[in-house]
C-alpha positions in Angstrom: 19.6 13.3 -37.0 19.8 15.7 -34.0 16.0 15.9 -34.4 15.2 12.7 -34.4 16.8 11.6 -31.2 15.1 14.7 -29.8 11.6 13.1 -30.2 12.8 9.9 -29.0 13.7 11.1 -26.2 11.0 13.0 -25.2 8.7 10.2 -26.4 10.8 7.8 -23.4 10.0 11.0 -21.3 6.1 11.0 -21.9 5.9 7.6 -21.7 7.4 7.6 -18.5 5.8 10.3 -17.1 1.9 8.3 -18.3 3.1 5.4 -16.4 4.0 6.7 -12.8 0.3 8.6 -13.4 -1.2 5.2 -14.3 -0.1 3.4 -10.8 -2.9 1.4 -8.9 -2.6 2.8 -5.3 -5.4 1.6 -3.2 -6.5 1.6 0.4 -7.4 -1.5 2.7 -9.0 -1.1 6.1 -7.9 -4.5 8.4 -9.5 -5.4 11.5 -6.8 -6.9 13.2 -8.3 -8.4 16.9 -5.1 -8.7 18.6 -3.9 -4.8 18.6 -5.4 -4.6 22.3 -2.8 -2.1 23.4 -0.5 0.3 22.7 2.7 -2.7 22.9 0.4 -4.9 20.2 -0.2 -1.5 18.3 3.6 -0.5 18.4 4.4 -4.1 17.2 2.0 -3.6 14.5 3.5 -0.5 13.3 7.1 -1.8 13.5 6.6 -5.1 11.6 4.1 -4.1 8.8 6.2 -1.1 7.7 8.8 -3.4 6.0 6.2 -5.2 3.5 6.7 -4.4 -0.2 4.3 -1.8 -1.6 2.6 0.0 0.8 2.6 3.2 0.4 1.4 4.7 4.0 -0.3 3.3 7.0 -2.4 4.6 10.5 -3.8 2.5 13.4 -6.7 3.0 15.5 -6.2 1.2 18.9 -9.9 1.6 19.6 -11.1 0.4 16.5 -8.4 -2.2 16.2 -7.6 -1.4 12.7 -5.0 -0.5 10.2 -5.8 1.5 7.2 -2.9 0.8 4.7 -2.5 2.5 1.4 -0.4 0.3 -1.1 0.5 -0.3 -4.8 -1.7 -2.4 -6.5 1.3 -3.3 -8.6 3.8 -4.4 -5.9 1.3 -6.4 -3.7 -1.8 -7.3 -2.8 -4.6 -8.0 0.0 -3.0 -11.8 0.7 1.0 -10.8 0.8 -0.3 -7.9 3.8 -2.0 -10.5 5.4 0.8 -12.9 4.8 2.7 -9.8 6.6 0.7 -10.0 9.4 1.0 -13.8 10.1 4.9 -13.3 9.9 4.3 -11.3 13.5 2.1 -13.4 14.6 -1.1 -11.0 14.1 -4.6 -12.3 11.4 -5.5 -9.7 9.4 -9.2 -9.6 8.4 -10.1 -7.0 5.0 -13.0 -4.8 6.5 -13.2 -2.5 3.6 -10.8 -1.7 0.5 -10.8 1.3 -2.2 -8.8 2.0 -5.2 -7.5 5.9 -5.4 -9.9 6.5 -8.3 -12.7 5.8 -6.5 -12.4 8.4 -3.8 -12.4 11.7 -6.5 
């Protein structure tokens, strides 16, 4: 009895342990026009932090871009855009990668 329970729990624990592996993290590069300063940058960074799913993000003023790593899973390309809009900012997809793709 002992036994059994044993493997069932350390089939929950493998099972577990495949899915968090098995996430789709990807990375989306945004050209977003209206970042002219650092005040439009800082507003960018402020606002789009508190979207669901993303993972990590960096601006480049001089570009005028925001390269956002997110979780496939928990949103996608249209809800960050969607983020943007709530500030005010468009949001145009330059260029996006999954995690896979990059090793």
């Amino acid at each position: 009895m002992k036994t059994k329970r044993m493997m069932a729990a350390l089939a929950v624990v493998l099972f577990s342990a495949v899915s968090v592996y098995a996430k789709d993290i990807r990375t989306a590069i945004f050209k977003v026009t209206q970042m002219e300063c650092e005040n439009c940058e800082r507003k960018v960074k402020n606002n789009i932090k508190f979207e669901k799913g993303l993972k990590k993000f960096t601006t480049d003023l001089k570009k005028r871009t925001v390269t956002i790593t997110y979780d496939a899973e928990k949103t996608n390309i249209e809800k960050i855009k969607e983020g943007f809009r709530k500030f005010d900012y468009e949001a145009e997809l330059v260029k996006e990668t999954k995690e896979a793709d990059k090793k």
